[in-house]
Backbone as a chain_set.jsonl record, in Angstrom:
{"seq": "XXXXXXXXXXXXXXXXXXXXXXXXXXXXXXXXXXXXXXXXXXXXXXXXXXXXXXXXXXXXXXXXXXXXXXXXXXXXXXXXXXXXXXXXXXXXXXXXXXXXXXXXXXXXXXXXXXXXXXXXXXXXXXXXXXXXXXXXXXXXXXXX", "coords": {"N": [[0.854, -1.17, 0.0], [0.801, 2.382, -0.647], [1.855, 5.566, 0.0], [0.367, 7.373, -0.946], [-2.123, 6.144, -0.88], [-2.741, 5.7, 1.837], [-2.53, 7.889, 2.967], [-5.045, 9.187, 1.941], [-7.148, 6.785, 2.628], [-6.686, 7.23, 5.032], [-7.664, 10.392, 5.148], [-10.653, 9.829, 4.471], [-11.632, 8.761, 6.048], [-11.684, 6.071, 6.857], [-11.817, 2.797, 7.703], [-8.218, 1.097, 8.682], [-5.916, -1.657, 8.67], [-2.421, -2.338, 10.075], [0.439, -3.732, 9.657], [3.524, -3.975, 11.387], [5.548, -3.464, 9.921], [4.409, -1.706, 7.948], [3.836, 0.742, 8.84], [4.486, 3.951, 8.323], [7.732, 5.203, 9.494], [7.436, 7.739, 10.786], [5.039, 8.25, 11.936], [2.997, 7.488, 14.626], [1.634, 4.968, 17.313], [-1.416, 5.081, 18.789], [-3.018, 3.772, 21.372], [-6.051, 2.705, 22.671], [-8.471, 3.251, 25.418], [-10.855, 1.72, 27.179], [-11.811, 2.023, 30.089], [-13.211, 3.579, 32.906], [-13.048, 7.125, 33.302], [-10.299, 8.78, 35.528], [-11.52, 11.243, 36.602], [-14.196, 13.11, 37.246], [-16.377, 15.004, 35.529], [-19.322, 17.629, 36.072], [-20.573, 19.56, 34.588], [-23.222, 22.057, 34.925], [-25.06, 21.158, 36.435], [-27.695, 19.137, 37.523], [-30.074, 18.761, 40.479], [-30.491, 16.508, 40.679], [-28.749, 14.673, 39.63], [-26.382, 16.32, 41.712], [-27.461, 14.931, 43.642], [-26.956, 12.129, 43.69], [-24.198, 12.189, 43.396], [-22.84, 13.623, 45.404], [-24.894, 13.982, 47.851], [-25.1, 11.231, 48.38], [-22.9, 10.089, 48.396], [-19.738, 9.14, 47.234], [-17.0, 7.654, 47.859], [-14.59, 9.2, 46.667], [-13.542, 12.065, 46.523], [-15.817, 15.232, 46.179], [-15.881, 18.353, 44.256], [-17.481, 20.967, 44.67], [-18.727, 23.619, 42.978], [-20.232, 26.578, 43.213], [-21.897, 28.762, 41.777], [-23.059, 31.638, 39.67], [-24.421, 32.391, 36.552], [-23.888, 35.481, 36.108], [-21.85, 36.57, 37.933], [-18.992, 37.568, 37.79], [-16.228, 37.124, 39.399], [-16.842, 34.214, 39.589], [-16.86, 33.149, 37.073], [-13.98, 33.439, 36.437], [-13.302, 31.4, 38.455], [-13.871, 29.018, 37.824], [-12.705, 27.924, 35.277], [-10.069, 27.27, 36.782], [-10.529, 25.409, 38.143], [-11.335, 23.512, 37.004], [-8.815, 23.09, 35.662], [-7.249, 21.965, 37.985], [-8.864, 19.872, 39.043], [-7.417, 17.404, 37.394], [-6.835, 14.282, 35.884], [-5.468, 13.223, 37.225], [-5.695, 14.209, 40.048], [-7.999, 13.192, 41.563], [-10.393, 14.322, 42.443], [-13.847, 15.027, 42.096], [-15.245, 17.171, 40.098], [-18.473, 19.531, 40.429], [-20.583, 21.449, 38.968], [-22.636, 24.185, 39.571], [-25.332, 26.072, 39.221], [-26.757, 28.574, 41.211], [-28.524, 29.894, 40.404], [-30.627, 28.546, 39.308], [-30.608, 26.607, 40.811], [-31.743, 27.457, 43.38], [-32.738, 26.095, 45.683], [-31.045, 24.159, 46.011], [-29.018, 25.978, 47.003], [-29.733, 27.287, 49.35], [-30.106, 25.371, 51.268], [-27.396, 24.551, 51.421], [-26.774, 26.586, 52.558], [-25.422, 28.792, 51.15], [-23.881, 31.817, 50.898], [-22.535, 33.736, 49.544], [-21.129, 34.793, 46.069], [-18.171, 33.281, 44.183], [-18.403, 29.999, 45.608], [-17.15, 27.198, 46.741], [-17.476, 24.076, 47.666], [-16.375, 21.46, 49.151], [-16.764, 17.685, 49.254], [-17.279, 14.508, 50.749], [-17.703, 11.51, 51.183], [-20.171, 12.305, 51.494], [-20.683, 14.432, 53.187], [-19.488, 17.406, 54.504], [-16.456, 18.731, 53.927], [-14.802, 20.766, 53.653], [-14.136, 24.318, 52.719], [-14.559, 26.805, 50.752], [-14.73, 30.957, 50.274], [-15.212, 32.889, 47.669], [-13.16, 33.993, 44.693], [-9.945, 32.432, 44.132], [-6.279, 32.269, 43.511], [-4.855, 29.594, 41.586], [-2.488, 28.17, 42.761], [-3.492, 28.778, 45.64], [-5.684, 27.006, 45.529], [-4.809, 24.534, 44.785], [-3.666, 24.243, 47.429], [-5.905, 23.875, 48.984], [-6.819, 22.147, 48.178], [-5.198, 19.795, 48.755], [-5.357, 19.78, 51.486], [-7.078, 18.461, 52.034]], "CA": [[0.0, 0.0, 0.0], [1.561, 3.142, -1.233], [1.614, 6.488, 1.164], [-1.044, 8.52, -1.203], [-3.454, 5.622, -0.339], [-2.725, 5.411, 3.007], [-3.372, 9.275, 3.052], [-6.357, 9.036, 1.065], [-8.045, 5.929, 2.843], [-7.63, 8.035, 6.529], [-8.762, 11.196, 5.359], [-11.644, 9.502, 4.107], [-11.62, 8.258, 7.44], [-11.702, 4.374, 6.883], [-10.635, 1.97, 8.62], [-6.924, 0.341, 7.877], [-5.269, -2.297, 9.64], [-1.648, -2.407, 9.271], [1.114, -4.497, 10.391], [4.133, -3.389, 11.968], [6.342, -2.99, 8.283], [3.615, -0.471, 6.868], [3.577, 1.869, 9.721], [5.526, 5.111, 8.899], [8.157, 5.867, 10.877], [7.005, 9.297, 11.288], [3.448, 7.687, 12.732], [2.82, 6.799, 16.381], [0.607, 4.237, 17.177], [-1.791, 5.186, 20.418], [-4.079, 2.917, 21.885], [-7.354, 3.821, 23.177], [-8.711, 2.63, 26.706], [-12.627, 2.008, 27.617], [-11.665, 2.208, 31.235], [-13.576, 4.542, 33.376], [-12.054, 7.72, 33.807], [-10.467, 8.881, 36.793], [-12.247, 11.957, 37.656], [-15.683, 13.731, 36.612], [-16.779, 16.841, 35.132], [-20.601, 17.334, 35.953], [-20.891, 20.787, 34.763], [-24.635, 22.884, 35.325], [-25.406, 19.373, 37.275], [-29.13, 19.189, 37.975], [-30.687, 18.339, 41.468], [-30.555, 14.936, 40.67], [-26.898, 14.426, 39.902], [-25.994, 16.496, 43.384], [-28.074, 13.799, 45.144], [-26.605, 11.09, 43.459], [-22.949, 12.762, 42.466], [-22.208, 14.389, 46.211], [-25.481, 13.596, 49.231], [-25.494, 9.634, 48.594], [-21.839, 9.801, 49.047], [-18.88, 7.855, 47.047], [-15.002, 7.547, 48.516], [-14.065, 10.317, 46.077], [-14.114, 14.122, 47.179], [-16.269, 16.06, 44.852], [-15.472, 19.961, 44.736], [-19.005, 21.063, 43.985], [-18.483, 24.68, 42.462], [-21.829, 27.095, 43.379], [-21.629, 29.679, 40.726], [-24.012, 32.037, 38.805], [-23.642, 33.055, 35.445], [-23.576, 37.097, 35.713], [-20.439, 36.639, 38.161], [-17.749, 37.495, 37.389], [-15.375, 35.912, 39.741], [-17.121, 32.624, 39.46], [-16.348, 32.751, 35.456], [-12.926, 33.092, 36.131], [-12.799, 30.479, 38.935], [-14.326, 27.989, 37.223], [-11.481, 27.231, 34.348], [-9.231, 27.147, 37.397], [-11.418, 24.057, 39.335], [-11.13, 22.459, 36.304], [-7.205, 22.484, 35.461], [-6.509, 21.535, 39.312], [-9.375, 18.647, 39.065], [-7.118, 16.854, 36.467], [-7.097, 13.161, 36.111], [-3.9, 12.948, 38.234], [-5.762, 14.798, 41.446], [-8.169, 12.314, 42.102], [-11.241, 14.75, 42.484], [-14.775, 15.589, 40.493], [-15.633, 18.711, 39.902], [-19.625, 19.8, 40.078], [-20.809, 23.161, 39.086], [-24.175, 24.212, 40.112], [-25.867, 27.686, 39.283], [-27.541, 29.178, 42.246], [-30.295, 31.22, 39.934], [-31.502, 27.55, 39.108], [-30.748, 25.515, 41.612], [-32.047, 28.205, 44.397], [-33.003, 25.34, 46.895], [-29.342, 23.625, 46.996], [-27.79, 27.08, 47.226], [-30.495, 27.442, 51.04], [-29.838, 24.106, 51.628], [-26.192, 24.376, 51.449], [-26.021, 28.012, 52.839], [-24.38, 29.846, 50.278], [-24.427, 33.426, 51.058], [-22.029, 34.867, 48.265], [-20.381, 33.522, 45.462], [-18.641, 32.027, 44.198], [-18.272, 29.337, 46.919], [-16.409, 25.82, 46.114], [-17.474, 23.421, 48.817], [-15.758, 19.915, 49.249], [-17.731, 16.923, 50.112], [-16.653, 13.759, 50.89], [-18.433, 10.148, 52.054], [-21.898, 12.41, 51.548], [-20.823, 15.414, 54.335], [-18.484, 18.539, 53.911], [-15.088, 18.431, 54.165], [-13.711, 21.884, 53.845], [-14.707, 24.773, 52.039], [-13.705, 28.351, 50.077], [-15.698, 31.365, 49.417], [-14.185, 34.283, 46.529], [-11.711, 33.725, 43.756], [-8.563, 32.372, 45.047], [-5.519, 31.768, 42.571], [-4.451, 28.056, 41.531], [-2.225, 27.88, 44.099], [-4.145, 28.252, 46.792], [-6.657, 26.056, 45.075], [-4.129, 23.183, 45.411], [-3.276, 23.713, 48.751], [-6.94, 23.387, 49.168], [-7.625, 20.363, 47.625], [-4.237, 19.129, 49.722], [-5.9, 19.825, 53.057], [-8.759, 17.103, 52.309]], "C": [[0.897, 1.228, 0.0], [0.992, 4.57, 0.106], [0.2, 7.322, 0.684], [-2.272, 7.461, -0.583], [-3.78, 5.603, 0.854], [-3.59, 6.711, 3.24], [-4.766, 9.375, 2.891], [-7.45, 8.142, 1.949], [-8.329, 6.797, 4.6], [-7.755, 9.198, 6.485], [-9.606, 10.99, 4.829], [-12.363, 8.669, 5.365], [-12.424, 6.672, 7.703], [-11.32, 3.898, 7.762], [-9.524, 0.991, 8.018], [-6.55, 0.047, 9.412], [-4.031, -2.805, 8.801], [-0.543, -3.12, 9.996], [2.461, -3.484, 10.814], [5.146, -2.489, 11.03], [5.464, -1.789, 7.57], [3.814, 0.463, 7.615], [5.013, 3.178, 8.739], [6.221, 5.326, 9.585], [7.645, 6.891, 11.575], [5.23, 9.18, 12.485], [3.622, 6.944, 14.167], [1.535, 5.813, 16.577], [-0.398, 4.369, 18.273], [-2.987, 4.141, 20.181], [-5.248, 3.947, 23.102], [-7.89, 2.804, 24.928], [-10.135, 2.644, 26.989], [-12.508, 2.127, 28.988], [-12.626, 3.236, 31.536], [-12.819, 5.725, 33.57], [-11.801, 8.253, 35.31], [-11.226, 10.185, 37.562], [-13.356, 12.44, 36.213], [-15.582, 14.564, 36.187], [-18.135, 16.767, 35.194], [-20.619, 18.529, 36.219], [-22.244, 21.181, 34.685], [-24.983, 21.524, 35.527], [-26.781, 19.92, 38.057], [-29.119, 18.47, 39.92], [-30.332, 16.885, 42.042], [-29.338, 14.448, 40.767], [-26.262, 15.147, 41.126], [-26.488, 15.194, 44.116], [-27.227, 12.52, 44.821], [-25.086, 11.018, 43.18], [-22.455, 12.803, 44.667], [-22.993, 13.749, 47.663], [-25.124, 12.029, 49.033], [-24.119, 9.342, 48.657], [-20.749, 8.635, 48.256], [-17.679, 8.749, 47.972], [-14.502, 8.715, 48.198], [-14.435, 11.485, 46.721], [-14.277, 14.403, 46.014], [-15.919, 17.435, 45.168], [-17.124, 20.325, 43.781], [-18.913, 23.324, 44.02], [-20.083, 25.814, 42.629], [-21.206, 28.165, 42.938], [-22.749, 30.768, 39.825], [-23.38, 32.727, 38.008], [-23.135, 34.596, 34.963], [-22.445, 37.246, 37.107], [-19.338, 36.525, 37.71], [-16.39, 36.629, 37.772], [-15.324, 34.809, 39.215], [-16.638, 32.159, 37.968], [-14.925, 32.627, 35.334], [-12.186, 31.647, 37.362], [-13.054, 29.272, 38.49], [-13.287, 27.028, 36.151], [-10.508, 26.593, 35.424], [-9.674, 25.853, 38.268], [-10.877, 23.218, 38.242], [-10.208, 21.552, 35.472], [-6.68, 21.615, 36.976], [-7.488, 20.157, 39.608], [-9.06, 17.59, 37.712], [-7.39, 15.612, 36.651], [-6.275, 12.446, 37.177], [-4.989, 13.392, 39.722], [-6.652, 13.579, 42.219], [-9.942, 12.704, 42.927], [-12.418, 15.137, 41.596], [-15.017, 16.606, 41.083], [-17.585, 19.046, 39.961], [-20.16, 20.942, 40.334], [-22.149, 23.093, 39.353], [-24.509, 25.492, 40.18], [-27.035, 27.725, 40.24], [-28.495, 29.484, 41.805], [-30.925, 30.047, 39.489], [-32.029, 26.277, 39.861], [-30.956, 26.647, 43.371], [-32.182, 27.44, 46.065], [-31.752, 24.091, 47.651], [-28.763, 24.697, 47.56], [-28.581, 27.015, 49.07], [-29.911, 26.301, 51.497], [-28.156, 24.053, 52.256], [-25.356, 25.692, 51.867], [-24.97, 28.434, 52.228], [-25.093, 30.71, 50.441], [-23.824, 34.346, 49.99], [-20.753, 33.73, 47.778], [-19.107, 34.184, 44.839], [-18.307, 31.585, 45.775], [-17.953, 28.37, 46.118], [-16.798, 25.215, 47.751], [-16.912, 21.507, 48.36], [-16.167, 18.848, 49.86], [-16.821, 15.473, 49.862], [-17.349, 12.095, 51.527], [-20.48, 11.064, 52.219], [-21.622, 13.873, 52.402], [-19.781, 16.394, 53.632], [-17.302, 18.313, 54.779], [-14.457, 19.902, 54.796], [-15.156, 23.017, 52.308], [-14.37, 26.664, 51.755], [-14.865, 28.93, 49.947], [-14.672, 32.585, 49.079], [-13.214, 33.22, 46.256], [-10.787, 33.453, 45.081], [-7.63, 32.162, 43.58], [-5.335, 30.184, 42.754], [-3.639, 27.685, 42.233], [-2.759, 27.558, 45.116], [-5.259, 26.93, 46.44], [-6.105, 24.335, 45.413], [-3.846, 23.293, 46.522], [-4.468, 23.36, 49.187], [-7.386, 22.114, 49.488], [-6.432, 19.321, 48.812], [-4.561, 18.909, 51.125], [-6.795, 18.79, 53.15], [-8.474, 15.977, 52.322]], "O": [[1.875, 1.103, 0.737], [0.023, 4.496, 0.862], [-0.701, 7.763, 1.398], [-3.21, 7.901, 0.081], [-4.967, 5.504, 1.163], [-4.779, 6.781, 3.552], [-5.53, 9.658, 3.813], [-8.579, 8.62, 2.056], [-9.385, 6.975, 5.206], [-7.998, 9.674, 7.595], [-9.917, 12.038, 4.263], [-13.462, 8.116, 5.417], [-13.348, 6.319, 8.435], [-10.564, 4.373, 8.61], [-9.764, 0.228, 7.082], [-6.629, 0.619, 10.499], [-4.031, -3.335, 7.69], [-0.699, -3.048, 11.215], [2.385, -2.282, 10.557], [5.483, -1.317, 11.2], [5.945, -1.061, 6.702], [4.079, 1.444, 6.92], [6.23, 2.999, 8.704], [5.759, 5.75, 10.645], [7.444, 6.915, 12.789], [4.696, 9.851, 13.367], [4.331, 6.0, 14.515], [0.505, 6.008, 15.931], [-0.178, 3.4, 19.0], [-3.628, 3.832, 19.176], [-5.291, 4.969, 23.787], [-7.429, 1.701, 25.22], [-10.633, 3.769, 27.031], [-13.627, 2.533, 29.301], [-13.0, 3.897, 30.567], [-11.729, 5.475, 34.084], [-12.677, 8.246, 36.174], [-11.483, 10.213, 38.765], [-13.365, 12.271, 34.993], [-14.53, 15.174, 36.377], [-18.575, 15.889, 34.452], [-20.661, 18.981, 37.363], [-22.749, 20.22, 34.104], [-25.186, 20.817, 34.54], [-26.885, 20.812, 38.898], [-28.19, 17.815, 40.391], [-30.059, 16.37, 43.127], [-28.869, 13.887, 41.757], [-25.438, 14.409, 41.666], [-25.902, 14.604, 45.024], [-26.817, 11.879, 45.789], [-24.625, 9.953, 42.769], [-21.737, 11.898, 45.09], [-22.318, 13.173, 48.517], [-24.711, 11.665, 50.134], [-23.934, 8.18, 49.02], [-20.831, 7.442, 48.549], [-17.563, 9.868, 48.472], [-13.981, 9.408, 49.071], [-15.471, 11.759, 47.328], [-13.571, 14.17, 45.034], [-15.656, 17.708, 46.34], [-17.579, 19.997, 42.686], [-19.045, 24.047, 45.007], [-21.007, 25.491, 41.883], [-20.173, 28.597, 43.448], [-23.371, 29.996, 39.094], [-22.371, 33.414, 38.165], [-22.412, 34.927, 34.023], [-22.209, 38.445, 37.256], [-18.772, 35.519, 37.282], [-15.717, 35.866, 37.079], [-14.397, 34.297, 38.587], [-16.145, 31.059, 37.72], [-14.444, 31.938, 34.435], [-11.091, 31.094, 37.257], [-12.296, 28.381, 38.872], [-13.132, 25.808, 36.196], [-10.072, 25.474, 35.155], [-8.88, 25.437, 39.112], [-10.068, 22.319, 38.47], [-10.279, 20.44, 34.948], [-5.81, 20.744, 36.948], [-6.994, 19.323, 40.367], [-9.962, 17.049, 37.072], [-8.201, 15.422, 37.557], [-6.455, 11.382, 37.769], [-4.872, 12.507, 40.569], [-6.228, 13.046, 43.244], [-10.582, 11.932, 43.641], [-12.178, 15.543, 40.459], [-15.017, 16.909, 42.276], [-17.986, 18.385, 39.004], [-20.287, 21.477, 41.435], [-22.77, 22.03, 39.366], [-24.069, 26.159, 41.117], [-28.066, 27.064, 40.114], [-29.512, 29.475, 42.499], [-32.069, 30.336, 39.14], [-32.963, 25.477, 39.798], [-30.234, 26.416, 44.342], [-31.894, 27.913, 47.164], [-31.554, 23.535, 48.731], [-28.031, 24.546, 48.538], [-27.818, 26.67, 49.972], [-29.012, 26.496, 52.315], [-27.836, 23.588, 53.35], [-24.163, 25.972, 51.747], [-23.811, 28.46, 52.644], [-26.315, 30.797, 50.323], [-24.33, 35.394, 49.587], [-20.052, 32.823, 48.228], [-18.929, 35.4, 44.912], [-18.064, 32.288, 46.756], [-18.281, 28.402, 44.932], [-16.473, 25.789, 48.791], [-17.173, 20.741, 47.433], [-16.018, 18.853, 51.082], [-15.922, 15.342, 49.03], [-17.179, 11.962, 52.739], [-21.509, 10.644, 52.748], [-22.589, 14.615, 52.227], [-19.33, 16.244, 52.496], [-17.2, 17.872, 55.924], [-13.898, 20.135, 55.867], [-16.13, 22.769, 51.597], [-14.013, 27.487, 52.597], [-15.896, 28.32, 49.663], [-13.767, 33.085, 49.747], [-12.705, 32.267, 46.847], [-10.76, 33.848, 46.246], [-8.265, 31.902, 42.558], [-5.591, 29.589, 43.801], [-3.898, 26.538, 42.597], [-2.71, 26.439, 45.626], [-5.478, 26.021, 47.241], [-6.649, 23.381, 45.969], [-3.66, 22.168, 46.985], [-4.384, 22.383, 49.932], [-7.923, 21.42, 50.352], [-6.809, 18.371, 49.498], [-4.104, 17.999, 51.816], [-7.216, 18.305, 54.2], [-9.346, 15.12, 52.471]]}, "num_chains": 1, "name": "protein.A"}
């Protein structure tokens, strides 16, 4: 099989199976994984996913992000939850807008946002309110 076909057959986006002699040097071969991954993202997370994500409680610490969308802070803390909840940390992330979810924000006494609270086995762990930089964000998450 010649390189234009090769070209040709995957941007036509076929499938080719090739033995170890066809490969390109220049080509890497990655393998793909169905594994679960190791942490979450359950961004504008309904009612339902809190109860079942954070109150009913797994092993994992969730960082459950209480946020509304005409803050400002919260827009810029939000990218920052979600570089420091990499796959390496070992935490999920769950955002939750206050102007929709009005009866977690009472529930969960938030008085001003944002607020990042940290739950853990179903209960709270620890917990931030206002921007902080990514620093502190990891020492955060380090304290739990």
């Amino acid at each position: 099989m010649s390189l234009s076909t090769i070209s040709r057959n995957l941007h036509g986006l076929r499938n080719i199976q090739f033995t170890g002699a066809e490969i390109p040097r220049r080509w890497t071969l990655r393998t793909l994984s169905t594994s679960r991954p190791v942490r979450e993202h359950y961004l504008d997370a309904t009612p339902e996913t809190f109860k079942s994500r954070v109150k009913e409680g797994t092993s994992k610490p969730v960082l459950v992000d209480f946020y509304a969308t005409w803050c400002q802070p919260c827009r810029v803390l939000t990218p920052l939850l979600k570089n420091v909840t990499s796959p390496e940390s070992g935490y999920d992330l769950l955002t939750l807008d206050v102007d929709e979810n009005p009866e977690l924000a009472a529930e969960n006494k938030i008085s001003a946002l944002p607020t990042v609270v940290a739950f853990k086995d179903g209960k709270v762990v620890n917990k931030f309110v206002g921007f902080r930089p990514e620093a502190e964000i990891r020492k955060f998450l380090n304290m739990l």
